[in-house]
mmJSON file of the N, C-alpha and C atoms, coordinates in Angstrom:
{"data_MODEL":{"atom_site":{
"group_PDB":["ATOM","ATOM","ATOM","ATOM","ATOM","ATOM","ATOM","ATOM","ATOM","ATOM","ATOM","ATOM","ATOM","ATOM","ATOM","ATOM","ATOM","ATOM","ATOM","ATOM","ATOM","ATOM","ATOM","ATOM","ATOM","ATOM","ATOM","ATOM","ATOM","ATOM","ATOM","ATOM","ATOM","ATOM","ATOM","ATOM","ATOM","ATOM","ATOM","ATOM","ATOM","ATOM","ATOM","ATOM","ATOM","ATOM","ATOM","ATOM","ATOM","ATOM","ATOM","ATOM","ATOM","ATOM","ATOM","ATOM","ATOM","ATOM","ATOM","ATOM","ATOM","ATOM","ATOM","ATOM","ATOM","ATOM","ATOM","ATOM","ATOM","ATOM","ATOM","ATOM","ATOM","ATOM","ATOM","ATOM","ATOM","ATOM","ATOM","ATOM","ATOM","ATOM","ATOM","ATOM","ATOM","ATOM","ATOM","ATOM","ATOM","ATOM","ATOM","ATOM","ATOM","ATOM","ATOM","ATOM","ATOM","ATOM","ATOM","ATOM","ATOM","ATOM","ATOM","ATOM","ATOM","ATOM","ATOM","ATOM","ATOM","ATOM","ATOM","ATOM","ATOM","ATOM","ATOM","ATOM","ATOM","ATOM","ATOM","ATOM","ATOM","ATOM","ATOM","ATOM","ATOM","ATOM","ATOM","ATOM","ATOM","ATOM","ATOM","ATOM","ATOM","ATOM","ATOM","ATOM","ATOM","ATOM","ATOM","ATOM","ATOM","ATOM","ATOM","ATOM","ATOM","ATOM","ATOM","ATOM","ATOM","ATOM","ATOM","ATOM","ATOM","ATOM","ATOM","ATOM","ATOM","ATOM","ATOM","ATOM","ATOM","ATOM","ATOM","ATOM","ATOM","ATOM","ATOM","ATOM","ATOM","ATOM","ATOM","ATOM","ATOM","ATOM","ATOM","ATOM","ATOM","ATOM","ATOM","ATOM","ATOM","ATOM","ATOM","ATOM","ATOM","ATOM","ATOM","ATOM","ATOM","ATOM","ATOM","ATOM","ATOM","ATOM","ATOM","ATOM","ATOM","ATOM","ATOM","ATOM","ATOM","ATOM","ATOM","ATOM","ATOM","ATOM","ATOM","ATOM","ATOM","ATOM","ATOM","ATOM","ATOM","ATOM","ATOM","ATOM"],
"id":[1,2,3,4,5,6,7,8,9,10,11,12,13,14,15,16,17,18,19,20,21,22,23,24,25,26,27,28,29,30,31,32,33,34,35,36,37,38,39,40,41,42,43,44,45,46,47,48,49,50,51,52,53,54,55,56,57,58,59,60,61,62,63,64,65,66,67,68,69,70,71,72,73,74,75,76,77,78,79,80,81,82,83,84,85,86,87,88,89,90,91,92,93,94,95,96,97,98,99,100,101,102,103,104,105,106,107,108,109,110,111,112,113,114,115,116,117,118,119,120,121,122,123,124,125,126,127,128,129,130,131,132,133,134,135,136,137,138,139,140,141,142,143,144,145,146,147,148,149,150,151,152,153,154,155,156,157,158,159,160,161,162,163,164,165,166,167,168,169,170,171,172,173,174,175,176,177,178,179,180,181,182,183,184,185,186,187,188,189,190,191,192,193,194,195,196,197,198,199,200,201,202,203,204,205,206,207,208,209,210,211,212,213,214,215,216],
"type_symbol":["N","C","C","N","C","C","N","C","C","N","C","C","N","C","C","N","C","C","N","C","C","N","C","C","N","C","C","N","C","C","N","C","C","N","C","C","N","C","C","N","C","C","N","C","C","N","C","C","N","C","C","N","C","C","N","C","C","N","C","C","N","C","C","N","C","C","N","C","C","N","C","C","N","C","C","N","C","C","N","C","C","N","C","C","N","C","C","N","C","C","N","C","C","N","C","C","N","C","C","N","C","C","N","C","C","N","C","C","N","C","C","N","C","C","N","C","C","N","C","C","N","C","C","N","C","C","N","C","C","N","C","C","N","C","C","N","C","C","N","C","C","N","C","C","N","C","C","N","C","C","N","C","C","N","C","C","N","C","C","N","C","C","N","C","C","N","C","C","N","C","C","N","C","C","N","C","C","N","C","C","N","C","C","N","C","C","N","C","C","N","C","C","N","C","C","N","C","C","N","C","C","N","C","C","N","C","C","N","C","C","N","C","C","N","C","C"],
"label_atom_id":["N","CA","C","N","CA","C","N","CA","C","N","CA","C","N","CA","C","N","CA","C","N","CA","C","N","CA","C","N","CA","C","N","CA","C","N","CA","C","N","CA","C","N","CA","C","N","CA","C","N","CA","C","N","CA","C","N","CA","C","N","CA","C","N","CA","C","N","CA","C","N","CA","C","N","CA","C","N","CA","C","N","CA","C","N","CA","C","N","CA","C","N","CA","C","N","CA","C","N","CA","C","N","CA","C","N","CA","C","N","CA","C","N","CA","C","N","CA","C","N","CA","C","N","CA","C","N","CA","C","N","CA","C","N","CA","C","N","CA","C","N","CA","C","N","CA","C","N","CA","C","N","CA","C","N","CA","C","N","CA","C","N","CA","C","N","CA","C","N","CA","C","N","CA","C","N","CA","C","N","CA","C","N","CA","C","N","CA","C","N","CA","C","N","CA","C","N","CA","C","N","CA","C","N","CA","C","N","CA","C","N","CA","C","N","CA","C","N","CA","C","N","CA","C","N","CA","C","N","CA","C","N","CA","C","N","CA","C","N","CA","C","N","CA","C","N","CA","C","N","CA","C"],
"label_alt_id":[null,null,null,null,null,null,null,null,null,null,null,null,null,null,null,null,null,null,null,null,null,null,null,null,null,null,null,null,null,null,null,null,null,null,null,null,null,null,null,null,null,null,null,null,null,null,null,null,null,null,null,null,null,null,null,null,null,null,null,null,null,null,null,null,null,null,null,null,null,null,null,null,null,null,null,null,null,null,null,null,null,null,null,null,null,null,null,null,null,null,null,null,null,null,null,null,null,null,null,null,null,null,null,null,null,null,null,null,null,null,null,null,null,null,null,null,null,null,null,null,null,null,null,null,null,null,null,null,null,null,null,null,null,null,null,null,null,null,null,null,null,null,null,null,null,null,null,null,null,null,null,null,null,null,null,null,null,null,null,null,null,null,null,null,null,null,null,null,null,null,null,null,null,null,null,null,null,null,null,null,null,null,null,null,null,null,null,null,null,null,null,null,null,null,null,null,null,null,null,null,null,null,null,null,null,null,null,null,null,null,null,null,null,null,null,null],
"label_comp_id":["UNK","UNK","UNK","UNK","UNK","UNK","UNK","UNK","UNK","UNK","UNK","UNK","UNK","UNK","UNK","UNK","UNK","UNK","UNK","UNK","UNK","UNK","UNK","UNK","UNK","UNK","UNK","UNK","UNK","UNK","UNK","UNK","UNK","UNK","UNK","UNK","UNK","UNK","UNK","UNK","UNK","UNK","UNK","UNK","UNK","UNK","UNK","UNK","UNK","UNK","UNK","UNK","UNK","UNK","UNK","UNK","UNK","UNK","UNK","UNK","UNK","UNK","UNK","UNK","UNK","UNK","UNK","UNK","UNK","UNK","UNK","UNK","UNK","UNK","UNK","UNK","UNK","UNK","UNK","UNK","UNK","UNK","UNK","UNK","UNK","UNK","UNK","UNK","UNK","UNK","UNK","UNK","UNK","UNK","UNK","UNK","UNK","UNK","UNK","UNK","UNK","UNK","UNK","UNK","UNK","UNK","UNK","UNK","UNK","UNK","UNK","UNK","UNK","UNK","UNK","UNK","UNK","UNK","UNK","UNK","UNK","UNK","UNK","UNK","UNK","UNK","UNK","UNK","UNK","UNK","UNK","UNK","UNK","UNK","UNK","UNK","UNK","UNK","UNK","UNK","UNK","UNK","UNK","UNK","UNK","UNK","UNK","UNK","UNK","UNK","UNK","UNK","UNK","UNK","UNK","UNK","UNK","UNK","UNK","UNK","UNK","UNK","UNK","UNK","UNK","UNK","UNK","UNK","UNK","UNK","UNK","UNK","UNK","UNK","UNK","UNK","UNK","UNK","UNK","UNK","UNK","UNK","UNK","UNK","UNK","UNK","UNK","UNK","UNK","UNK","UNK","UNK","UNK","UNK","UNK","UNK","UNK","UNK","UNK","UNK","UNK","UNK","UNK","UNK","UNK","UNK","UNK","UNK","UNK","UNK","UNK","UNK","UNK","UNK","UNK","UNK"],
"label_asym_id":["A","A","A","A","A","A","A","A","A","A","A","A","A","A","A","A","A","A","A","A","A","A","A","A","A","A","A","A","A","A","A","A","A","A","A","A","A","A","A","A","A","A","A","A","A","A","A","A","A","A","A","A","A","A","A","A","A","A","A","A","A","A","A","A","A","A","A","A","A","A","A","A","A","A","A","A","A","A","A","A","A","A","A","A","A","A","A","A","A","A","A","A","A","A","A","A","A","A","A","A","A","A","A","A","A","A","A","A","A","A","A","A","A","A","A","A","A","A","A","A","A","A","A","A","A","A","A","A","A","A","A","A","A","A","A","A","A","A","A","A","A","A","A","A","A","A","A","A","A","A","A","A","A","A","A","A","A","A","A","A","A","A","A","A","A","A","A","A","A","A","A","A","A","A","A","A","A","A","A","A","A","A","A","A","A","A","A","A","A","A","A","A","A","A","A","A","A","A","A","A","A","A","A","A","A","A","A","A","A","A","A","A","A","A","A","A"],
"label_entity_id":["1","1","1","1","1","1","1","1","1","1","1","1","1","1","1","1","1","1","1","1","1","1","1","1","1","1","1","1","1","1","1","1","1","1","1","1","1","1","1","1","1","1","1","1","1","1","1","1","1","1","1","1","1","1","1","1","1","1","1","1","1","1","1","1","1","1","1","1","1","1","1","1","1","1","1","1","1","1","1","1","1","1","1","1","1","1","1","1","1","1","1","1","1","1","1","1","1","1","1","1","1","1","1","1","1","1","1","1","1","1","1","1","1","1","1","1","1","1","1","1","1","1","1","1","1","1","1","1","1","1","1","1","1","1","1","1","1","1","1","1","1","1","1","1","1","1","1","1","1","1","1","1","1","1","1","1","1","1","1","1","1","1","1","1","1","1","1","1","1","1","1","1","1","1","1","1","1","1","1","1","1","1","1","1","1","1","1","1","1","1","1","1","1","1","1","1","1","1","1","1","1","1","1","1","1","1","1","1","1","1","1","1","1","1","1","1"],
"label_seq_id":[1,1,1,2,2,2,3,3,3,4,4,4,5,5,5,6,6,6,7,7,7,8,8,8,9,9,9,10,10,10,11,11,11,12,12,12,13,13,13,14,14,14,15,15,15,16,16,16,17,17,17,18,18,18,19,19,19,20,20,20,21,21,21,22,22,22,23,23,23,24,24,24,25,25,25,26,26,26,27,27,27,28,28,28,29,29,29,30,30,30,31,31,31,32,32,32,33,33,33,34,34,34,35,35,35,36,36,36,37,37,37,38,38,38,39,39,39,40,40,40,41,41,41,42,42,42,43,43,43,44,44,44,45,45,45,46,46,46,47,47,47,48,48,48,49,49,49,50,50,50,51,51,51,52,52,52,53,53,53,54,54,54,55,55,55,56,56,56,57,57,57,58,58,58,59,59,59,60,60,60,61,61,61,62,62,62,63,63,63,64,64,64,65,65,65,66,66,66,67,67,67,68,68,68,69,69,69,70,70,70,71,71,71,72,72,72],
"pdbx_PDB_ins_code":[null,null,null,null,null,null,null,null,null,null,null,null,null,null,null,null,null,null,null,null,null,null,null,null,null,null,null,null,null,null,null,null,null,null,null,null,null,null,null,null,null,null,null,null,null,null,null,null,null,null,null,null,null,null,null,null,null,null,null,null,null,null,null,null,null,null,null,null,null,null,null,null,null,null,null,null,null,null,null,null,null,null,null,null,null,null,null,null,null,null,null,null,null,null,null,null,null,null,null,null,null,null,null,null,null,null,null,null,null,null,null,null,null,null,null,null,null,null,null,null,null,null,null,null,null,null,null,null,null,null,null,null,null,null,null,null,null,null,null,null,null,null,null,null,null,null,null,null,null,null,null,null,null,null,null,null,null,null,null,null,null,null,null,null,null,null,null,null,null,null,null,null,null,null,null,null,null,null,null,null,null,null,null,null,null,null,null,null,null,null,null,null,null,null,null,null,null,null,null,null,null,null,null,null,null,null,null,null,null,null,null,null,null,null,null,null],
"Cartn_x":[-5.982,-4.623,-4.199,-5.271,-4.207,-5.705,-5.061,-5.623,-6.102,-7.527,-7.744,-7.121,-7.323,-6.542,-5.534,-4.416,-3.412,-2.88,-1.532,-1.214,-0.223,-0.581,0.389,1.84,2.485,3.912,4.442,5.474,6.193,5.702,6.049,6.459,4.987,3.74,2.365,2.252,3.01,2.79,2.952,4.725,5.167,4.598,3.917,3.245,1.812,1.115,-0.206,0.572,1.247,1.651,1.778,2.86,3.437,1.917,1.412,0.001,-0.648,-0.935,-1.895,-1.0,-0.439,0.757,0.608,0.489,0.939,-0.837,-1.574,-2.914,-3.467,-3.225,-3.241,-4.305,-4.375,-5.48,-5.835,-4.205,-3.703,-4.471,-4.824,-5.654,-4.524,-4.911,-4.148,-5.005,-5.38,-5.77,-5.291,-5.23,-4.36,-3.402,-2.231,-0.905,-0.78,-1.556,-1.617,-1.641,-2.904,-3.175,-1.515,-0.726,0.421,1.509,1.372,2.574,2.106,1.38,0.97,1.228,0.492,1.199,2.779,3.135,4.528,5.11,4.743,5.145,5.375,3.973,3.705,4.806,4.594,5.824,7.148,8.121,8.886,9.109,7.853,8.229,8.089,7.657,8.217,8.828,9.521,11.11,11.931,12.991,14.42,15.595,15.226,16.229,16.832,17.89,17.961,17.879,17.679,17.849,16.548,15.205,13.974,13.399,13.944,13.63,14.357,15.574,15.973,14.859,14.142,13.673,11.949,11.912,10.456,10.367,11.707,11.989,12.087,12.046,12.708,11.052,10.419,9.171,7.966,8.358,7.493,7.904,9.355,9.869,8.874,9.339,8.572,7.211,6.292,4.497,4.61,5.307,5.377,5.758,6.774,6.563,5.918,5.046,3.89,3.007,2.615,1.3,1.793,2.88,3.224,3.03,3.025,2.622,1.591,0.911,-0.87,-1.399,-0.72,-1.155,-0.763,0.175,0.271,-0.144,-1.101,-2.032,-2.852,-3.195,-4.678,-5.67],
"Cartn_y":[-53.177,-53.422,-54.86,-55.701,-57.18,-57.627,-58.519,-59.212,-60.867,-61.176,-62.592,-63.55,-63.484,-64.803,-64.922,-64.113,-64.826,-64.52,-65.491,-65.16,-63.77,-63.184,-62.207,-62.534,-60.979,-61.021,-60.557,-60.853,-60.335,-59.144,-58.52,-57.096,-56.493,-57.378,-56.739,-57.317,-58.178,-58.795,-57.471,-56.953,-55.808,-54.274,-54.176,-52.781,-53.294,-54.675,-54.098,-54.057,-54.827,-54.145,-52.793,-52.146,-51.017,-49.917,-50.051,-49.543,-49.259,-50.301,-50.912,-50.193,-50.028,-49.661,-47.96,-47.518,-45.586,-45.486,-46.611,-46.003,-46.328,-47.581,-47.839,-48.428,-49.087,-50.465,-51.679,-52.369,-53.541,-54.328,-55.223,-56.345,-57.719,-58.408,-59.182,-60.482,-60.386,-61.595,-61.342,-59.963,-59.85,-60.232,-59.72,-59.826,-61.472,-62.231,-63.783,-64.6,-63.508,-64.7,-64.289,-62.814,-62.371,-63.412,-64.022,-64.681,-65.834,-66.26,-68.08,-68.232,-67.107,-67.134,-67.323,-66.433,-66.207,-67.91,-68.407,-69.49,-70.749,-70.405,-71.438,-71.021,-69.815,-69.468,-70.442,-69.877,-70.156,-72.037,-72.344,-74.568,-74.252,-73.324,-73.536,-73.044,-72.314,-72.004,-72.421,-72.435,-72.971,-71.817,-70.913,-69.741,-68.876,-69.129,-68.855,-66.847,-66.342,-65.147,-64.765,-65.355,-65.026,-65.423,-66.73,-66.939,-66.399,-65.154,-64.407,-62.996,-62.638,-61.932,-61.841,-63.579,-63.996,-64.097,-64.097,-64.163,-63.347,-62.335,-60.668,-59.978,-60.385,-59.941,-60.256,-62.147,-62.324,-62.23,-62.071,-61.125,-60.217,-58.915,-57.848,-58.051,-58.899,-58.9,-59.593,-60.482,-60.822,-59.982,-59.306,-58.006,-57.275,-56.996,-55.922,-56.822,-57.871,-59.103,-58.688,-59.208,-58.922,-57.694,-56.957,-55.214,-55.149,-55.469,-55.645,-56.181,-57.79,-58.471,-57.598,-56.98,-56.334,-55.413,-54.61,-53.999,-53.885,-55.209,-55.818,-56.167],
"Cartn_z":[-15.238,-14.787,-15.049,-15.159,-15.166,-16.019,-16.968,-17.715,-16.941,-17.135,-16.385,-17.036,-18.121,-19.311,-18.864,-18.308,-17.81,-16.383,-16.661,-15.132,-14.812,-13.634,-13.185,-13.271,-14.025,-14.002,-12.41,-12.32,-10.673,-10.807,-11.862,-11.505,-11.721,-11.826,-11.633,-9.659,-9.319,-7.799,-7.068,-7.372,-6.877,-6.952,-8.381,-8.444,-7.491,-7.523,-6.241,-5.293,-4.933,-3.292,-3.128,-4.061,-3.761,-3.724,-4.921,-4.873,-3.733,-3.163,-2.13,-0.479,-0.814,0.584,0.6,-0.904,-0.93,-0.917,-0.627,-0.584,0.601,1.706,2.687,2.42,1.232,1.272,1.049,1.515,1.065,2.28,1.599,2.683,2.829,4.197,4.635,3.428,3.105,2.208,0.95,0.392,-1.185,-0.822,0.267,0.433,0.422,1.104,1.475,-0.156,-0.766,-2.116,-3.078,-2.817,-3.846,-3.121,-1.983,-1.139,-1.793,-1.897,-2.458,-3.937,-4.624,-6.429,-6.73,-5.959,-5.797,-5.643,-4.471,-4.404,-5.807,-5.989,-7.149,-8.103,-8.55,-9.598,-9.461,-8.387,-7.911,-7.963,-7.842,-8.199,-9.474,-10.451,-11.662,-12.872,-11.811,-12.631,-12.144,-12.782,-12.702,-12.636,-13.092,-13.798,-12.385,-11.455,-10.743,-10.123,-10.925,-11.101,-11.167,-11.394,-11.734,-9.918,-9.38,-8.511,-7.242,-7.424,-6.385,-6.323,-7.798,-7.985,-7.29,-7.29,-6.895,-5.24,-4.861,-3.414,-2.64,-3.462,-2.567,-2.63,-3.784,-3.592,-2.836,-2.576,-1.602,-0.407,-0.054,0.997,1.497,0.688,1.01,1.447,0.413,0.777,2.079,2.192,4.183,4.986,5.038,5.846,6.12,4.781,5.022,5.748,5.224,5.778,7.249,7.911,9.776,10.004,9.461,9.615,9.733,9.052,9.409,10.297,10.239,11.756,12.867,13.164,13.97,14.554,13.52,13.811,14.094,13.695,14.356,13.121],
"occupancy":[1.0,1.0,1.0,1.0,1.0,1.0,1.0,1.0,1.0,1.0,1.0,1.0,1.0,1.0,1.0,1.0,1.0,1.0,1.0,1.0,1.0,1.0,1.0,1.0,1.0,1.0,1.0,1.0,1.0,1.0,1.0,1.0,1.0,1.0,1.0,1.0,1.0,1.0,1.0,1.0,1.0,1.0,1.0,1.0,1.0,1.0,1.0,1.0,1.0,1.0,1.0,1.0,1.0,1.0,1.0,1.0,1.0,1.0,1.0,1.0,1.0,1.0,1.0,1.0,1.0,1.0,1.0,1.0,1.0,1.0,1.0,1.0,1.0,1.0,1.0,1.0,1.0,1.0,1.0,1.0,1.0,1.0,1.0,1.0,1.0,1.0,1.0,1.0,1.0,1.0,1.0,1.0,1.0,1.0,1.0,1.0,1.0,1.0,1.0,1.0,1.0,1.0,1.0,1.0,1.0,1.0,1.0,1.0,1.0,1.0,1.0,1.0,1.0,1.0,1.0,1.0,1.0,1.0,1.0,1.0,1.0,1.0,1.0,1.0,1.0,1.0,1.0,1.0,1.0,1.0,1.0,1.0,1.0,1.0,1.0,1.0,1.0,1.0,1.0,1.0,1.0,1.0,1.0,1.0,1.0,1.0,1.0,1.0,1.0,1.0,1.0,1.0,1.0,1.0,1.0,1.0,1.0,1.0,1.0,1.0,1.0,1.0,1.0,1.0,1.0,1.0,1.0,1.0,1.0,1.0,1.0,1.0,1.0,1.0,1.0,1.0,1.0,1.0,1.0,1.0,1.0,1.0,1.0,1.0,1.0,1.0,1.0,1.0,1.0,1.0,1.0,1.0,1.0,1.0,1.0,1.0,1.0,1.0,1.0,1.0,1.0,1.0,1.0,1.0,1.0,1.0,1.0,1.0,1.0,1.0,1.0,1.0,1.0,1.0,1.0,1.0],
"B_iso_or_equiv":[0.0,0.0,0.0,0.0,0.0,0.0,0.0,0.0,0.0,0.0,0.0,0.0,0.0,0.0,0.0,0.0,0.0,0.0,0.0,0.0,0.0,0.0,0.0,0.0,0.0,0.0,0.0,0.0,0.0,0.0,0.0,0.0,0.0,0.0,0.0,0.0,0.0,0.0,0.0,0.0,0.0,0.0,0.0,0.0,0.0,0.0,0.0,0.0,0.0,0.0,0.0,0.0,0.0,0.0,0.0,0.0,0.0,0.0,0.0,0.0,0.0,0.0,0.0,0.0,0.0,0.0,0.0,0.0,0.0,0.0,0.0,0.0,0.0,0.0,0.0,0.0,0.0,0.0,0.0,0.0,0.0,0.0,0.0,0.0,0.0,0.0,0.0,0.0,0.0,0.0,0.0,0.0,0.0,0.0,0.0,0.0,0.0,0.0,0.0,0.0,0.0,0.0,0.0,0.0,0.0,0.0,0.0,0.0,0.0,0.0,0.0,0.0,0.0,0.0,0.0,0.0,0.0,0.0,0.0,0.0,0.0,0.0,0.0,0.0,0.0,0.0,0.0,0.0,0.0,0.0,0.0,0.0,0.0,0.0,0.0,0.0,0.0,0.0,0.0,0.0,0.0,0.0,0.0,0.0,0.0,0.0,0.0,0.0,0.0,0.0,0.0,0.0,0.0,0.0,0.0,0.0,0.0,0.0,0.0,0.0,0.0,0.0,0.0,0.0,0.0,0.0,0.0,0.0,0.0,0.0,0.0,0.0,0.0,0.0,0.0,0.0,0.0,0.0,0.0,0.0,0.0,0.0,0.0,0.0,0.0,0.0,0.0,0.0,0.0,0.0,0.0,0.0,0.0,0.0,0.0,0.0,0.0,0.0,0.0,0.0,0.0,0.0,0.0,0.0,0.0,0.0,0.0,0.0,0.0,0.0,0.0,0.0,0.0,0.0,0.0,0.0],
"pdbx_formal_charge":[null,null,null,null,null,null,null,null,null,null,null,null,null,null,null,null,null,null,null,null,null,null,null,null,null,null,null,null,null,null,null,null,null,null,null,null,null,null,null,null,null,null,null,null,null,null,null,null,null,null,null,null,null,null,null,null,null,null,null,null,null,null,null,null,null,null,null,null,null,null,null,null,null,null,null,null,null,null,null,null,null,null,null,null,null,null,null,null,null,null,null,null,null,null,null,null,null,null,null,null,null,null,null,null,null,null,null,null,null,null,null,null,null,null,null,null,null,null,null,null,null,null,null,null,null,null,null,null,null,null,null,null,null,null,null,null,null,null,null,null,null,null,null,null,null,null,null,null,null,null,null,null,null,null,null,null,null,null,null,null,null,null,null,null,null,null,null,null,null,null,null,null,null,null,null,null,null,null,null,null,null,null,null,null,null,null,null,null,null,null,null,null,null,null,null,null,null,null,null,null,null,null,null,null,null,null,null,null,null,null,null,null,null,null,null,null],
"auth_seq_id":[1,1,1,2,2,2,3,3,3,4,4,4,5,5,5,6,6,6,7,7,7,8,8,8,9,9,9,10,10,10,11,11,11,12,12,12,13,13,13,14,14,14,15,15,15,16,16,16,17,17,17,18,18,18,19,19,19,20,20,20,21,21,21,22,22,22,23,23,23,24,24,24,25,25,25,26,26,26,27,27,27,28,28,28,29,29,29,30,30,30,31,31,31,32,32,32,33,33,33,34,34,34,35,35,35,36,36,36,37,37,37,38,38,38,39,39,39,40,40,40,41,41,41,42,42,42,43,43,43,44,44,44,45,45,45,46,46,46,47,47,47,48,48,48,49,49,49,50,50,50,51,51,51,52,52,52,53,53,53,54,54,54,55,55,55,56,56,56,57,57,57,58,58,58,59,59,59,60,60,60,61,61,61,62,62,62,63,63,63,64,64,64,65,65,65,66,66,66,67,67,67,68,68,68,69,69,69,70,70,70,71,71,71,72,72,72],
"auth_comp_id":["UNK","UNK","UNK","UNK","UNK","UNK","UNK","UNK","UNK","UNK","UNK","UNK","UNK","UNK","UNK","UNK","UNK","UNK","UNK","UNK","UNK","UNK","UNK","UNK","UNK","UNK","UNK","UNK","UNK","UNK","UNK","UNK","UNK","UNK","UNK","UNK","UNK","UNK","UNK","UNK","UNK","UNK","UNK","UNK","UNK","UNK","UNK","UNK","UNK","UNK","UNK","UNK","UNK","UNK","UNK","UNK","UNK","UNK","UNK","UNK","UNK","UNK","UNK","UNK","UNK","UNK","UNK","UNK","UNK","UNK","UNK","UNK","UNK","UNK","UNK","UNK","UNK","UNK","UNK","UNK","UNK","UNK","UNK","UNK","UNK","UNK","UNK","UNK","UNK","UNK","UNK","UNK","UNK","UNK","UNK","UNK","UNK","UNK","UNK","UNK","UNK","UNK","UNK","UNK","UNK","UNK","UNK","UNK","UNK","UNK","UNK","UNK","UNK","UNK","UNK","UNK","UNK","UNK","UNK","UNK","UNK","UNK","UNK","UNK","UNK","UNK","UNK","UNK","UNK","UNK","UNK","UNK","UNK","UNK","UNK","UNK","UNK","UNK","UNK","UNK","UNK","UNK","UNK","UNK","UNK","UNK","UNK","UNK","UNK","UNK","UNK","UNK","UNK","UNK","UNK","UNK","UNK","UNK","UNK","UNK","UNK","UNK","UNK","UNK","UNK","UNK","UNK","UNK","UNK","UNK","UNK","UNK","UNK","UNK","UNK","UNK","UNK","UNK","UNK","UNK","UNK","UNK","UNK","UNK","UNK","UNK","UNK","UNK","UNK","UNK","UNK","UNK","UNK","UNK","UNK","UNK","UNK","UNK","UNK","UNK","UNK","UNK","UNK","UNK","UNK","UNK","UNK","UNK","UNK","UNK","UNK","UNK","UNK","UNK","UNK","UNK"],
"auth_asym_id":["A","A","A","A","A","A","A","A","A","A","A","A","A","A","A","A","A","A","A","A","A","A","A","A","A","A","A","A","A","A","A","A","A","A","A","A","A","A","A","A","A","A","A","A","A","A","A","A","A","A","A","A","A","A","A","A","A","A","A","A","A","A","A","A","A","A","A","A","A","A","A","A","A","A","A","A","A","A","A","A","A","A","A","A","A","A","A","A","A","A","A","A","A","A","A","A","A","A","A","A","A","A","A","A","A","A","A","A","A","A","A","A","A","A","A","A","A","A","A","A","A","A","A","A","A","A","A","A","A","A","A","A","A","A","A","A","A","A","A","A","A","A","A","A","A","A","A","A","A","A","A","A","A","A","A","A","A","A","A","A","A","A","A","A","A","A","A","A","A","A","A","A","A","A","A","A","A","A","A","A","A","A","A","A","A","A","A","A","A","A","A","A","A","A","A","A","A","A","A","A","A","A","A","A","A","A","A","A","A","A","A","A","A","A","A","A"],
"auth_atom_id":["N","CA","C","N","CA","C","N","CA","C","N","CA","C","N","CA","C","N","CA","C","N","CA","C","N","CA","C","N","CA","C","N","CA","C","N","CA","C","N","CA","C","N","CA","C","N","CA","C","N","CA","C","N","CA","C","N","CA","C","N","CA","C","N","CA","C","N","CA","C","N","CA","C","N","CA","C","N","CA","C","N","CA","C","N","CA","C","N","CA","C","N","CA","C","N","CA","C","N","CA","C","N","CA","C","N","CA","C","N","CA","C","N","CA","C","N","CA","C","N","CA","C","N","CA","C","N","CA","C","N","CA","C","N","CA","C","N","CA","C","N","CA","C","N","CA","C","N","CA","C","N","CA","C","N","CA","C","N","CA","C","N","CA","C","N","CA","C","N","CA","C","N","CA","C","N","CA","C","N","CA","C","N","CA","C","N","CA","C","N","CA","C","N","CA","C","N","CA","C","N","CA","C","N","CA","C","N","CA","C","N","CA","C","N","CA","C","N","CA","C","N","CA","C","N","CA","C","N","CA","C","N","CA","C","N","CA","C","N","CA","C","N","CA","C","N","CA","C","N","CA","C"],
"pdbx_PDB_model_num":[1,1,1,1,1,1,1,1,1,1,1,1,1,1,1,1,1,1,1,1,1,1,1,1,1,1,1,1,1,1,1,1,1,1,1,1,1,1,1,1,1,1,1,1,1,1,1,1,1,1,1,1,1,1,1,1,1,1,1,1,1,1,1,1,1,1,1,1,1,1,1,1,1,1,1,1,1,1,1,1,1,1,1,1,1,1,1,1,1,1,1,1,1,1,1,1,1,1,1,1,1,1,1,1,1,1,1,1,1,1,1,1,1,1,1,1,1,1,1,1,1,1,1,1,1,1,1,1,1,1,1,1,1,1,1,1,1,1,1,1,1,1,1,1,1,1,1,1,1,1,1,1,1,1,1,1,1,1,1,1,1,1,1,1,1,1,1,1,1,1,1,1,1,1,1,1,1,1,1,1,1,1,1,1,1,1,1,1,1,1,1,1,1,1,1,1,1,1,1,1,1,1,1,1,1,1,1,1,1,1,1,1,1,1,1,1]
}}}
């Protein structure tokens, strides 16, 4: 699924989550390490449209992340 040589595209951030969610085996530490990449991305682009795109996704992986905490 993802090549090491490089870095993850969003839309590989968004398919593990979604993955990881219809299988119920998303760990609070993937969601944590897809919320921190995300970040990094985001200081380096500029393209405001890439970074509404990078925002809505690490949106989502925080929601799920409080979903979990919440569960315990």
């Amino acid at each position: 699924m993802h090549d090491r040589g490089r870095p993850w595209t969003h839309i590989e951030h968004l398919e593990a989550i979604r993955h990881g969610l219809l299988l119920g085996q998303i760990s609070k530490k993937r969601l944590s390490d897809i919320v921190k990449a995300l970040a990094q991305q985001r200081e380096k682009n500029i393209d405001p449209a890439l970074i509404e795109i990078i925002n809505d996704i690490e949106l989502r992986a925080k929601v799920e992340l409080a979903k979990l905490e919440m569960i315990g």
